[in-house]
C-alpha positions as a printed Julia matrix, in Angstrom:
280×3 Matrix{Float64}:
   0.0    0.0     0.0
   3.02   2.33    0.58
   3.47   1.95   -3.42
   0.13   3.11   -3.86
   0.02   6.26   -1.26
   2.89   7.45   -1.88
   1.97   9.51   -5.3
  -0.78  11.26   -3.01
   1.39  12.35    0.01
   4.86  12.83   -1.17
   4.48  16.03   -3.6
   3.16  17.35   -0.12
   6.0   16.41    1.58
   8.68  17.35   -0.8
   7.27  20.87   -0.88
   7.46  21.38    2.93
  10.56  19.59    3.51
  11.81  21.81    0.36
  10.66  24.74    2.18
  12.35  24.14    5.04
  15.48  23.51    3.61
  15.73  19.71    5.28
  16.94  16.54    3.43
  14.28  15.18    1.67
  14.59  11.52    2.9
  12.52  13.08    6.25
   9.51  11.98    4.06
  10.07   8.38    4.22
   9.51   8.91    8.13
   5.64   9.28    7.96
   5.4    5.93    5.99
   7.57   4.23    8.54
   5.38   5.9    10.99
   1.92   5.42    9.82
   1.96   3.86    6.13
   0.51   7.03    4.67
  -2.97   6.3     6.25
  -4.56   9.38    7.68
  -6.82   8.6     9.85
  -4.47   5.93   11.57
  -4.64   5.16   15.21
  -1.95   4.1    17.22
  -2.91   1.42   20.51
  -0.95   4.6    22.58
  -3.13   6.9    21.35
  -0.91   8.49   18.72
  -2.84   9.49   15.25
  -2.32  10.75   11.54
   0.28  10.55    8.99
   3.15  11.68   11.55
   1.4    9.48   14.05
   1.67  12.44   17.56
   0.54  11.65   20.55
  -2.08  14.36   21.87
  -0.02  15.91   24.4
   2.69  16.34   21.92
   0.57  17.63   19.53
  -0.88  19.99   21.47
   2.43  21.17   22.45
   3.71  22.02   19.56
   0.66  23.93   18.53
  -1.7   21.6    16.77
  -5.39  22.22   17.34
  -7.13  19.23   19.18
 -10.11  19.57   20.59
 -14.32  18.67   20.11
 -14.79  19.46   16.51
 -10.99  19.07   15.04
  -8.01  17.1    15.25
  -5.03  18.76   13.5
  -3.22  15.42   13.38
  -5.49  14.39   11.07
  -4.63  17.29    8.77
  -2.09  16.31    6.24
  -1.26  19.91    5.64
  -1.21  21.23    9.29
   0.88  18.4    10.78
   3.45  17.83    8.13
   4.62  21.31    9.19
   4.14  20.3    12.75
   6.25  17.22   12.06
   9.19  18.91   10.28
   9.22  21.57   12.26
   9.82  19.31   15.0
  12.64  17.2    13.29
  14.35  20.39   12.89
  13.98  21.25   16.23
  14.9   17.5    17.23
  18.3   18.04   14.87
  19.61  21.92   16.76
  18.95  19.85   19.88
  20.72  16.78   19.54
  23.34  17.5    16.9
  22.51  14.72   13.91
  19.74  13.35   12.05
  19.98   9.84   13.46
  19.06  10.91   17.14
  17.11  13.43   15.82
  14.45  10.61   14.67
  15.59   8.31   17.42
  14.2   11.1    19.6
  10.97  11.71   17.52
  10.04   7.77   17.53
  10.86   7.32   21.78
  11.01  10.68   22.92
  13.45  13.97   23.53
  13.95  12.82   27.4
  14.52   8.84   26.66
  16.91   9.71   24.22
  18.64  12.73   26.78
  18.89  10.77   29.05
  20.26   7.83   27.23
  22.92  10.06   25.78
  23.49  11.31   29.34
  23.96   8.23   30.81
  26.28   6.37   28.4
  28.28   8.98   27.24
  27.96   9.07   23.23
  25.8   10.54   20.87
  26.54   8.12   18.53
  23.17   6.36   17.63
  24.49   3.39   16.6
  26.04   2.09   20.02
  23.58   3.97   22.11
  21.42   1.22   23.88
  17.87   2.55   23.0
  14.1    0.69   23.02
  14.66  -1.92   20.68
  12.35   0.27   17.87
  14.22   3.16   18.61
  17.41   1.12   17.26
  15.76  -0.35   14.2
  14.23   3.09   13.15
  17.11   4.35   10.97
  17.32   1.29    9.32
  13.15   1.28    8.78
  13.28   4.29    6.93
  15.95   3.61    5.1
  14.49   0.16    3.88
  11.3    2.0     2.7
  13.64   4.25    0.81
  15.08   1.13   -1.45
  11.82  -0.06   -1.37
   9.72   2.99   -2.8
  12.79   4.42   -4.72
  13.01   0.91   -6.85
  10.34  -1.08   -6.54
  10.69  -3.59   -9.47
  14.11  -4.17   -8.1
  12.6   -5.87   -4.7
   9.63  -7.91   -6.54
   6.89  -4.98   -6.12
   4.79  -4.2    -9.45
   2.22  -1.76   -9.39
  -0.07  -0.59  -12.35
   0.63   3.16  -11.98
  -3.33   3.26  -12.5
  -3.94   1.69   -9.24
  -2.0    4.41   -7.52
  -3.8    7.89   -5.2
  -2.66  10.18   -7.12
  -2.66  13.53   -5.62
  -6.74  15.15   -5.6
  -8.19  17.74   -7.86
  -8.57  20.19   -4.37
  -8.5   23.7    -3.28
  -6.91  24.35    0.38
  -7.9   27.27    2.16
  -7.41  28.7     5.71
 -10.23  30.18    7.59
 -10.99  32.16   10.95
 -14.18  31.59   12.34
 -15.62  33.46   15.17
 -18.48  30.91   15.92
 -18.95  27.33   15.28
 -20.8   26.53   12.02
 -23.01  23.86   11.02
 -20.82  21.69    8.43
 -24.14  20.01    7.12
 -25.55  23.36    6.61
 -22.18  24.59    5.12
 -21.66  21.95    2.9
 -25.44  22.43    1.38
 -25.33  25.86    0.28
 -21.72  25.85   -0.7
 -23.77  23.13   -3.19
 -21.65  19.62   -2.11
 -22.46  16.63    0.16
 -21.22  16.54    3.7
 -19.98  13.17    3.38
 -17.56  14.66    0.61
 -16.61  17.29    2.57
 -15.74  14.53    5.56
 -14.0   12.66    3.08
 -11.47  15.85    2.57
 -11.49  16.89    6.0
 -10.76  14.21    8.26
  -9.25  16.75   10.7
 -13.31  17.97   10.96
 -14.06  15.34   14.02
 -17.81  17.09   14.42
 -20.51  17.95   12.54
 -19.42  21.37   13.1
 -16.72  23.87   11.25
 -14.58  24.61   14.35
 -14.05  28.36   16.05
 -10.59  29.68   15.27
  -8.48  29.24   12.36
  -7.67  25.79   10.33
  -7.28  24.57    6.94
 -10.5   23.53    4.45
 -10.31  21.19    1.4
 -12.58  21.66   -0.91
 -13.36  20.31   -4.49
 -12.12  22.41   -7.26
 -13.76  25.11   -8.05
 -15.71  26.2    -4.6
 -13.18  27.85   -2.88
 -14.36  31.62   -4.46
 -17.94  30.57   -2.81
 -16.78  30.2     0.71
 -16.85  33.45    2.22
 -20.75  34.72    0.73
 -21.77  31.24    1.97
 -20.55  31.74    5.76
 -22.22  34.8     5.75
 -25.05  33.63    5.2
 -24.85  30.71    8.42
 -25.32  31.62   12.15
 -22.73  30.51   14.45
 -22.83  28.09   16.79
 -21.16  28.29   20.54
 -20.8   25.13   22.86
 -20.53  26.72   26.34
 -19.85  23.79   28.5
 -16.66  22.15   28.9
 -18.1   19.45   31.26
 -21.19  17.58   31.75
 -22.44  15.94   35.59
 -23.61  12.44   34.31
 -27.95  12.42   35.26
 -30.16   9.93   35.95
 -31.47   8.18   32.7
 -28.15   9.7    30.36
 -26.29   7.18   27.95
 -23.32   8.12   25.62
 -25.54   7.98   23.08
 -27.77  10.37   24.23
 -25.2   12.97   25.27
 -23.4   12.27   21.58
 -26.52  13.78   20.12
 -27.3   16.53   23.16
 -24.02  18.14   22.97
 -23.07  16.85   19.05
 -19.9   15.04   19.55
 -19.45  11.81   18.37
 -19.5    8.63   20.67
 -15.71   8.23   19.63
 -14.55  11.2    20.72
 -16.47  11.63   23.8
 -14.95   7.94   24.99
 -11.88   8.97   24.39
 -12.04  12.37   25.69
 -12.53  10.93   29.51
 -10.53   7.6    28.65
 -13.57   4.88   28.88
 -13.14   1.69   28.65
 -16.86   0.55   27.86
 -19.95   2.92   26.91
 -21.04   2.99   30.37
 -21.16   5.76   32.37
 -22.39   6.36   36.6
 -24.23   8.87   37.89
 -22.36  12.02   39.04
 -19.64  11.0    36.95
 -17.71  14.26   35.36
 -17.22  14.1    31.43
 -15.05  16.06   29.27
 -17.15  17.96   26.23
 -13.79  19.91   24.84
């Protein structure tokens, strides 16, 4: 599948990375990471192409909250990620801690370096991923660089190639109604999903964030969100009442079942009364 992705993602990548002035090879690290699927899921909680954790997302400056998840925006958190390998590089003086550090962690790897005495990555005694890592990416190099040479044949018709889209940024003052939205900007909402995974709600988030759109309806965004109240969600928390379900808070507050589970780490769908739930 990486043969396949690849055509969609890496144009993407090779601009930022280009922009940045950083070796190119940095984009075989989100295929080693998450094999180019977007809406990946990690079992530790880490998501999207560059696979961040929240709390690492969140601090370096990716929106994640009710209605969006910037780690599911390709755009958003390629810039996050290289922006942190560069920081990752000044810290730590090469490339090969650099990602050791981005796949365990800045401290794990500090204090590895600490402790032993060398910076060179390939004596330093790391998690036993950690050590494999450079190699990893630079397997998928070969691999994607010269397919045919390792036994992989792909009809180039069977690839992703990149979409026909429009990206835009917007700054809402007040939540909007994607449903809504999507109608009289004259497209489906489940295409406008489709493009947005980042769009966790059934509402265009507060604040500022990237849009894809389908070619052509870019020019039509700004008369349409005129026309389209805004929405606010005051609460931040919810007491847990007599007679409420997931279910039924899902379509009180409109947040999916998903996202409120993981929101206040649940195990199950069940919930007590007085128990004190996380709605942002």
């Amino acid at each position: 599948m990486w043969l396949k992705r690849a055509p969609r993602y890496f144009p993407l990548f090779d601009r930022e990375i280009e922009a940045l002035g950083l070796p190119e090879d940095l984009k075989f690290l989100a295929v080693a990471e998450s094999s180019l699927i977007e809406n990946i899921h990690s079992r530790a909680g880490a998501a999207g192409l560059w696979q961040f954790m929240r709390h690492t997302g969140r601090r370096l400056g990716l929106r994640i909250t009710s209605t969006i998840d910037e780690r599911h925006d390709p755009i958003a958190s390629t810039r996050c990620a290289l922006n942190y390998l560069k920081f990752l590089k000044n810290k730590f003086g090469s490339w090969p801690l650099a990602l050791a550090a981005y796949n365990c962690g800045e401290k794990r790897v500090s204090d590895a370096v600490s402790e032993q005495q060398t910076k060179n990555y390939h004596t330093l005694s790391l998690p036993s991923e950690s050590e494999r890592y450079l190699y990893r990416m630079a397997a998928i190099k070969l691999i994607l660089s010269d397919p045919a040479a390792y036994g992989y044949k792909i009809d180039r018709r069977e690839c992703y190639e990149p979409l026909p889209v429009d990206h835009i940024s917007l700054n809402l003052k007040g939540e909007v109604s994607l449903v809504d939205f999507a109608l009289q900007l004259g497209i489906t909402y489940h295409e406008i999903k489709k493009l947005n995974p980042h769009l966790i709600s059934k509402r265009l988030p507060k604040g500022r964030f990237n849009l894809t759109l389908p070619l052509g309806y870019k020019d039509k965004v700004a008369g349409v969100l005129k026309g389209l109240p805004r929405q606010t969600v005051k609460k931040s928390h919810y007491m847990v009442k007599r007679g409420d379900t997931l279910n039924k808070l899902s379509r009180r507050f409109n947040i999916p079942v998903i996202r409120l589970t993981r929101l206040n780490q649940l195990e199950s769908s069940k919930i007590m009364i007085g128990q004190k739930l996380r709605l942002k």
